[in-house]
N, C-alpha and C positions, 0 to 999 in steps of 0.2 A: 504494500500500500504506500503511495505517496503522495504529497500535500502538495499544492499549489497557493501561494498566499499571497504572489507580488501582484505586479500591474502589468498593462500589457508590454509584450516585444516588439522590436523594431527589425529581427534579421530580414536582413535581406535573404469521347465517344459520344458521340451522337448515334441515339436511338430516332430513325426513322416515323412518324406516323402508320398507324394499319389502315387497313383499308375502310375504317367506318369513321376515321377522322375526315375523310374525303366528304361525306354527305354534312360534316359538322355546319349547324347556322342554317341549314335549307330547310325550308318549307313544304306545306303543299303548292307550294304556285309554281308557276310551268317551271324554272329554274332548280327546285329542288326536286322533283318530278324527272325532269333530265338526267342530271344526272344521279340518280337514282334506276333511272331505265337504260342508262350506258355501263352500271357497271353490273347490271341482271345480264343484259346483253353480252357483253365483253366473257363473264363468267357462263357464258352458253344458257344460262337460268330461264330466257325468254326468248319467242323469234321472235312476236309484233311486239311493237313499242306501248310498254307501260304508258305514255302518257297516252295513244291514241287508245289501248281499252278504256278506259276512264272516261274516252269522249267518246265511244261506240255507236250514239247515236247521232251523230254525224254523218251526213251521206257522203261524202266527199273523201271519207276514213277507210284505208282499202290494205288488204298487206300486202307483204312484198310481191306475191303471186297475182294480184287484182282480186282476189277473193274479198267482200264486201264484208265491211264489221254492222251491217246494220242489218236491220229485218229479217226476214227469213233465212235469208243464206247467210247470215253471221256468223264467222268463227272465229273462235280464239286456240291457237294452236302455243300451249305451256310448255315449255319440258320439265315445269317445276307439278307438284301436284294444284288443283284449283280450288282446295282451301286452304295453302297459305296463301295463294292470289289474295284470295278474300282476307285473309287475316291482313298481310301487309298494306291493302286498300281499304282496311279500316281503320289502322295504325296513321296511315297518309290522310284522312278523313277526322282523325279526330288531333291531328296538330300532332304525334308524340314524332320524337327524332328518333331514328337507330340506334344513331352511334353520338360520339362525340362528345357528350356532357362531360362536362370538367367535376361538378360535384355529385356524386353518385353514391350507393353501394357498395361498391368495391371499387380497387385502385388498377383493375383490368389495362386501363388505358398510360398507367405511368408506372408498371411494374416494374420495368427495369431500376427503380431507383432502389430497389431492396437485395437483397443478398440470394440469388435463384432466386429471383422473384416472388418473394413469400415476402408479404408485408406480417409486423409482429403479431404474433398468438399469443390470446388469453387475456386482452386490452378489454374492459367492458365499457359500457356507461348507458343514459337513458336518449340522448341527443344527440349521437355524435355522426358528423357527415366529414366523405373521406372525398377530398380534396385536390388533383390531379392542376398543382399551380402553372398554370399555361401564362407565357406571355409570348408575345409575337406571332401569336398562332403555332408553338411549339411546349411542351410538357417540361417542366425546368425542375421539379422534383414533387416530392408526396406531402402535405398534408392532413392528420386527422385532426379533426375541428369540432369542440363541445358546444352546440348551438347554445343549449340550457345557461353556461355559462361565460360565451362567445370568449373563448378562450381557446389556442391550440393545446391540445397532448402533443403530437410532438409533429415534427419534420424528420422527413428522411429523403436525402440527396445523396448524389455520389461525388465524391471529394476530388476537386479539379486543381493540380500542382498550379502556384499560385506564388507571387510575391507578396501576398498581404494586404495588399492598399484597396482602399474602400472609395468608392462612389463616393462623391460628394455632391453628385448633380440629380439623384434624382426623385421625383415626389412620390411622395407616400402614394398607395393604391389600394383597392378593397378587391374582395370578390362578390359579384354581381350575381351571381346563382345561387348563393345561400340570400339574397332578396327575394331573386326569384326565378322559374327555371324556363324561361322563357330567353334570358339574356344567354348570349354567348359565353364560352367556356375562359376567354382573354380576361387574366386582370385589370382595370380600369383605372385611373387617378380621378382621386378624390376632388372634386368640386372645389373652387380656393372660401366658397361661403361656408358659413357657418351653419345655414341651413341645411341638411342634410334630409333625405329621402325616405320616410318615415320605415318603410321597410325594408330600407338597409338599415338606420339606425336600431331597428329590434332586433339585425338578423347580426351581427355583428359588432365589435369595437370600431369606436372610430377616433382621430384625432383628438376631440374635443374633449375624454374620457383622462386622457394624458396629462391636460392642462393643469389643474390642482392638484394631483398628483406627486408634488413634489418631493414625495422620499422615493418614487419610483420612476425608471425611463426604460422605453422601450428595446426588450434587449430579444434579439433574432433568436430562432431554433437554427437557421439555417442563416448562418454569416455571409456577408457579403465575401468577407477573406478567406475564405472556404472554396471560392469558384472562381473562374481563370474569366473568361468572354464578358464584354459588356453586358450581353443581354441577361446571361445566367446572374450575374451581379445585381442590375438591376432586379430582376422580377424574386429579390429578396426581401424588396423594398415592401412588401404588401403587408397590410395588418394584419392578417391570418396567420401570419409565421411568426409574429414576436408575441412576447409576455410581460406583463410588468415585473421588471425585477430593480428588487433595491439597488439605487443608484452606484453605493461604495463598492457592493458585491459584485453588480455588472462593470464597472470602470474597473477594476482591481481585479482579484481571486478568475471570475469568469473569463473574460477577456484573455487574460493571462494563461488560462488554460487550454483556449480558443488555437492562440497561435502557437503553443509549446504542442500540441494534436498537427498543424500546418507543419510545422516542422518537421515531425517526427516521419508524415506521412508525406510528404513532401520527398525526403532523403532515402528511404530504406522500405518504402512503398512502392511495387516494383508493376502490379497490376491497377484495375480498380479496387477506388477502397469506398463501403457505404458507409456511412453516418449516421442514425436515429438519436436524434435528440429533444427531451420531451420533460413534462413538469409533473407533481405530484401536487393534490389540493386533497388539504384538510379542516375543517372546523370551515369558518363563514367567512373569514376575512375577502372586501371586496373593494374595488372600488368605487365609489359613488358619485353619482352627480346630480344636484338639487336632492329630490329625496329617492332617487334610483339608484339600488345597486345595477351597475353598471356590467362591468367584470371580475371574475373569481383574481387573487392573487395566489401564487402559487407558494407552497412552501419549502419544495426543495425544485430544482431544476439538474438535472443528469444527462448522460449523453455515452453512447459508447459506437466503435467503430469496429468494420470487418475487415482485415485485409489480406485478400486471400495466397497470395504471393507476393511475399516480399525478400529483403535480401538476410540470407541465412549468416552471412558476414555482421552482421550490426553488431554493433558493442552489445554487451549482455544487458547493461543499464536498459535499453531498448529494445533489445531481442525478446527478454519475457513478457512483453507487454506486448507481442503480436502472436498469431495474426489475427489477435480480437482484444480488446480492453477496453474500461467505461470508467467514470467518475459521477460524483453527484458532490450536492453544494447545499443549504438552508439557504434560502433567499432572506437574507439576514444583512444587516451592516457587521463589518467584522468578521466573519464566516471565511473559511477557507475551504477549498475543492481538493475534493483527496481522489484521487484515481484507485481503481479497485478491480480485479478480475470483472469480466461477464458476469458470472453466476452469484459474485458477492451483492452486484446490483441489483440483479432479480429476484434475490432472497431479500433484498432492501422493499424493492421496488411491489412483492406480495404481500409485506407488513404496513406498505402507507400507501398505496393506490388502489383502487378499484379497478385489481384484476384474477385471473384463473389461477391457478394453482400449476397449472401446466405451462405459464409465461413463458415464451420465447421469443427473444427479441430479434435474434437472426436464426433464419432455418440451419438445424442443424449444430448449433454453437459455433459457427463458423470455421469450418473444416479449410487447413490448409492445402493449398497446391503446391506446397513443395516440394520435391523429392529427391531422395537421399541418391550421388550420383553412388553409378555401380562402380566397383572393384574392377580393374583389368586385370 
């Protein structure tokens, strides 16, 4: 076990889209309709065009062959079965999208941010929506999100070799589908008024929640110094990823710990490395505004990483801390961050959160890749 108590340091893959982020944003009007019936088409799934059954009764509407889609000689020639025809055209009839939503059910759409793909087992709670943080129209890491108490559990990203340095340009942003799921899956910037949009203000924190606030400031799950590319940096910026954390603890101990993980994993990180870093709440403490609790404060804040290959040379100091290790912290003025195996954390993390008994944070305890070379 080791303690982290200073302030911060100074040293100095891309996963593609699937195929159902393609229909992301489309409707039923001819445009989402389209292409919708190009990639049935494309995938052999149909021979006439989705949009002309739908307008079947148009005389004018003929298939490739001149066989007539209307009246008595009407045909519809599927290669799919003709109820899910019907099923998918009443999906298209009553506004739902396929694909695409950014807040969902599962993290289907941003799995790669987890270790094999397994977001953590045995997390519970009564509200919680999982969060797939899209900016630029691309998936920039995971999200789970306690609506009840518009607070994150945790983020989980993959750790992009990085010098450190933070954004200083860009504005704070919210997510639009925990308002409502009608908006697109892209993070948004926050309005510069102070009026805010009453069902974003219920579905989330927002700026204004921060302001009096002052024994706390907004401190990330997922750091901007953590990611290498503008865009990934940026789309940190968003209130669904941070938590109030006392200010001494986040300036000092956190922080500090922040970059002593960049480093570590930076140097002797030899593959991808994942990240899940997330909060623990207990008793009531919140924050308020006028006579609203606003947001839960959290009591401890922890974080542990995967790496499945790295270098088997590392000094020892560092060597036993891979290819998996976590710390946690008391969101406390004064408080230091002690680093701790995996499992010390999860034996932490079933005595003060709300979760399984079978907690696992990474599939598997995060099994190394490395292997011992042969003998000649």
């Amino acid at each position: 076990m080791s303690k982290i108590g200073g302030g911060p340091h100074n040293d100095g893959e891309e996963d593609g889209e699937g195929e159902g982020d393609k229909w992301k944003g489309e409707g039923t009007g001819a445009a989402g309709i389209s292409k919708i019936t190009d990639f049935l088409q494309h995938h052999q799934l149909l021979v006439l065009p989705l949009a002309s059954c739908l307008r079947c009764g148009s005389p004018s509407v003929t298939s490739p062959d001149g066989t007539p889609l209307h009246g008595p000689g009407a045909v519809l020639r599927p290669l799919m079965p003709l109820w899910w025809l019907s099923l998918l055209a009443l999906h298209l009839s009553a506004g739902v999208r396929l694909a695409g939503a950014a807040v969902s059910d599962s993290f289907r759409e941003c799995s790669q941010f987890f270790y094999m793909r397994t977001a953590p087992a045995g997390i519970r709670g009564g509200n919680l929506r999982r969060i797939c943080q899209r900016y630029d129209d691309e998936p920039r890491y995971a999200t789970l999100y306690d609506a009840s108490r518009r607070l994150a559990v945790f983020s989980a990203y993959t750790f992009k070799k990085t010098d450190g340095r933070s954004r200083v340009d860009t504005p704070w942003m919210y997510e639009p589908q925990l308002a409502s799921a009608n908006e697109n899956g892209n993070m948004r910037t926050l309005a510069l008024s102070d009026e805010a949009d009453p069902l974003i203000e219920e579905s989330q924190a927002l700026l204004p929640d921060y302001t009096d606030a002052v024994e706390y400031e907004r401190g990330p799950l997922n750091p901007d110094q953590h990611q290498s590319s503008s865009p990934d940096k940026a789309s940190t910026y968003t209130l669904t990823n941070v938590v109030p954390l006392a200010v001494d603890f986040l300036e000092g101990p956190w922080t500090g710990y922040t970059h002593a993980v960049r480093r570590r994993l930076n140097n002797f990180c030899l593959g991808p490395a994942y990240v899940v870093t997330g909060v623990t709440v207990s008793g009531g403490l919140s924050i308020r505004r006028g006579r609203d609790a606003r947001l839960a404060v959290p009591d401890r804040v922890w974080s542990a990483y995967c790496c499945p290959r790295y270098d088997r040379h590392a000094p020892y100091e560092v060597r036993y801390m891979l290819p998996a290790y976590a710390a946690y912290g008391l969101n406390r003025s004064g408080q230091a961050v002690l680093e701790v195996p995996l499992k010390t954390l999860e034996s932490l993390l079933k005595s003060h959160a709300d979760v399984e008994s079978d907690l696992a944070l990474f599939h598997g305890d995060c099994v190394t890749e490395n292997t011992a070379k042969k003998k000649k």
